[in-house]
C-alpha positions in Angstrom: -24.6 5.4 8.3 -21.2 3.8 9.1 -18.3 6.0 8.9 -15.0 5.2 7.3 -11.5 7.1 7.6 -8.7 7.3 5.1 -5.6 7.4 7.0 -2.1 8.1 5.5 -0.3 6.3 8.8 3.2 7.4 9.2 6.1 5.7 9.6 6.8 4.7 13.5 2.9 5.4 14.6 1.1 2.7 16.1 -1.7 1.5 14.5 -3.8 1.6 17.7 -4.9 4.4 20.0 -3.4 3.5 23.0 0.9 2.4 23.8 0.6 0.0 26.5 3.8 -2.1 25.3 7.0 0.1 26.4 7.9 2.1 29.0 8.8 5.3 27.0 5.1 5.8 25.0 5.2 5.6 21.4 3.1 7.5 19.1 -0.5 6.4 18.5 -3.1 7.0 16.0 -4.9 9.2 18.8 -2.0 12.0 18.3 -2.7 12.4 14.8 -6.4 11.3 14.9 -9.6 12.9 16.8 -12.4 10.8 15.8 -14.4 9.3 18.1 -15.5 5.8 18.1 -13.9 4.6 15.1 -11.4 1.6 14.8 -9.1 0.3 12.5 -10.0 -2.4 10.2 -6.2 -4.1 9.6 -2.6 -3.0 11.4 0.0 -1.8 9.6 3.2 -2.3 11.5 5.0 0.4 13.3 7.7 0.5 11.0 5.0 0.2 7.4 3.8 3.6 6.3 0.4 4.2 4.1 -3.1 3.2 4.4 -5.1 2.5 6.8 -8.4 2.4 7.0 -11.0 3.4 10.3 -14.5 2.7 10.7 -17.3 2.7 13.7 -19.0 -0.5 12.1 -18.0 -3.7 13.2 -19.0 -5.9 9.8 -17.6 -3.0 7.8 -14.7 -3.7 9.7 -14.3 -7.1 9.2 -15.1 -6.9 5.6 -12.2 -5.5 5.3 -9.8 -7.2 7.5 -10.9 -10.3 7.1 -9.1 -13.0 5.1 -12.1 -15.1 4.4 -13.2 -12.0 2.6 -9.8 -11.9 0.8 -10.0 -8.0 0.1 -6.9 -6.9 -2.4 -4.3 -4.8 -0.5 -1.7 -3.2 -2.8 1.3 -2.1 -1.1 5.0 -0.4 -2.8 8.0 -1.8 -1.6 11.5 -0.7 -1.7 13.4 -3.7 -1.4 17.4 -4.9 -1.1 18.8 -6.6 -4.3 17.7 -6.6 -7.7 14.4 -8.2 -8.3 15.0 -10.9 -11.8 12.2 -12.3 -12.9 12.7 -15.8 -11.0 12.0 -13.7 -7.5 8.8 -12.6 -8.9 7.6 -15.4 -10.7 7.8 -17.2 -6.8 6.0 -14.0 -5.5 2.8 -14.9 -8.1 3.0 -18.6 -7.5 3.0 -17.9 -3.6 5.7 -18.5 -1.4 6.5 -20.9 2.0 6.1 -19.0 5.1 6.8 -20.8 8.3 3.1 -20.5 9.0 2.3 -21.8 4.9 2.0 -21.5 1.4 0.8 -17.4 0.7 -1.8 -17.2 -1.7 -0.1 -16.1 -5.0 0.8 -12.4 -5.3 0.0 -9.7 -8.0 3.3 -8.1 -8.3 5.5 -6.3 -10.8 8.7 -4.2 -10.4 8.3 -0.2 -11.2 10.4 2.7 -10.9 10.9 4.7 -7.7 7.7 6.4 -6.8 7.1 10.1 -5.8 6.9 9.4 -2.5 6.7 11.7 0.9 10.2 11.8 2.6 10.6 9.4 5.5 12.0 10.0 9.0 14.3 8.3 9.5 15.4 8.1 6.1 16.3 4.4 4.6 19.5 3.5 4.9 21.0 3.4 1.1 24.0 1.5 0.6 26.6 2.5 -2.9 27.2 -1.5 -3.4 24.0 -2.6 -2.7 21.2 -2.1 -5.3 17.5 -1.5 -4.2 14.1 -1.5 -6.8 10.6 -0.9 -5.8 7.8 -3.5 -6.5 4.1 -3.2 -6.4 2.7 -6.1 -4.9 -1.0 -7.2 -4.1 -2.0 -9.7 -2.0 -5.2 -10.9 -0.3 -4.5 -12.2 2.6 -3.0 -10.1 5.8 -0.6 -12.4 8.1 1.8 -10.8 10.2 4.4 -8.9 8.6 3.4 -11.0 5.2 4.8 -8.9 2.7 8.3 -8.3 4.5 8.5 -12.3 4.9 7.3 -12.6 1.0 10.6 -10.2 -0.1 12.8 -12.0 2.4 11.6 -15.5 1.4 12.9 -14.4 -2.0 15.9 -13.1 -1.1 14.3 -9.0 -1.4 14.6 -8.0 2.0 12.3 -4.6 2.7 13.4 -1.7 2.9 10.4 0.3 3.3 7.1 -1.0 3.1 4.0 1.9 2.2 0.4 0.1 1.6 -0.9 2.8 -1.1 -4.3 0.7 -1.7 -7.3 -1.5 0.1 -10.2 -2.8 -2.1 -11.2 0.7 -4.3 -9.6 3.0 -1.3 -6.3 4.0 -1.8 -4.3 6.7 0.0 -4.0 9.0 -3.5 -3.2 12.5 -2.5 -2.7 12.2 1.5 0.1 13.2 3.2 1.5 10.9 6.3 -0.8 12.3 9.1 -3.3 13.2 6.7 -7.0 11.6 6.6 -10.3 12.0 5.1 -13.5 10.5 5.3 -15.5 9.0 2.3 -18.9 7.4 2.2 -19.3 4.1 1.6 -22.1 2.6 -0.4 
């Protein structure tokens, strides 16, 4: 039976098990995760906080990272500026990347949810306003959703993916994990 592990992934943790990029290690999922034999299915970046899913079975795994497959990921995101209803409206159409058209994007703008603290906190700024968007997309380019905001003028302040398919992170602190079966 394949396994899969429900990671909250915390802000400035890599999304692998091993830092083989700097000369002054960073943290890894292996200090806040002893599971053997179990991969993740997607990256989150080092600076992106919230779900990420682990399993030991490859097609598992690349059912869910997969674009072909074109699994829903829903992420909240604190962005710069004030987002009118023209900056979304581009967000559902899809927006040009430098690498292409994004498919278009489920999003809406929501109030400021209860979220964990984050260390470092983000920077807030009196003269600049900031608003929090839930956005879905079903595709996973690099760094997608912070070049979305940006293409739209919504640069990203903090970026936490709070769902993947039916999986989402619900009551899991950053650090925390738990497995589930999967049918």
């Amino acid at each position: 039976m394949a396994r899969l592990i429900l990671l909250n992934k915390p802000y400035g943790v890599l999304s692998q098990f091993t830092d083989r990029g700097t000369e002054t290690a960073r943290p890894t999922l292996s200090d806040i995760l002893d599971v053997p034999e179990v991969y993740p299915a997607g990256r989150l970046d080092l600076d992106s906080e919230g779900l990420l899913l682990l399993t030991d079975d490859g097609k598992l795994q690349t059912r869910i990272a997969s674009p072909k497959f074109k699994m829903p990921k829903t992420y909240l995101v604190q962005v710069e500026g004030d987002a009118q209803d023209a900056a979304l409206e581009r967000l559902r159409r899809g927006v040009s990347l430098k690498d292409g058209m994004t498919m278009p994007a489920e999003v809406e703008r929501i109030d400021a949810p209860e979220l964990w603290p984050r260390d470092p906190p983000v920077r807030f700024r009196k003269s600049v306003p900031d608003c929090w968007l839930r956005l879905t997309i079903r595709e996973g380019r690099n760094r997608q959703v912070r070049r979305m905001t940006a293409a739209v003028e919504l640069p990203t302040l903090r970026l936490v993916r709070w769902q993947i398919g039916d999986w989402t992170i619900d009551a899991l602190k950053p650090g925390e994990w738990r497995e589930v079966s999967v049918g």
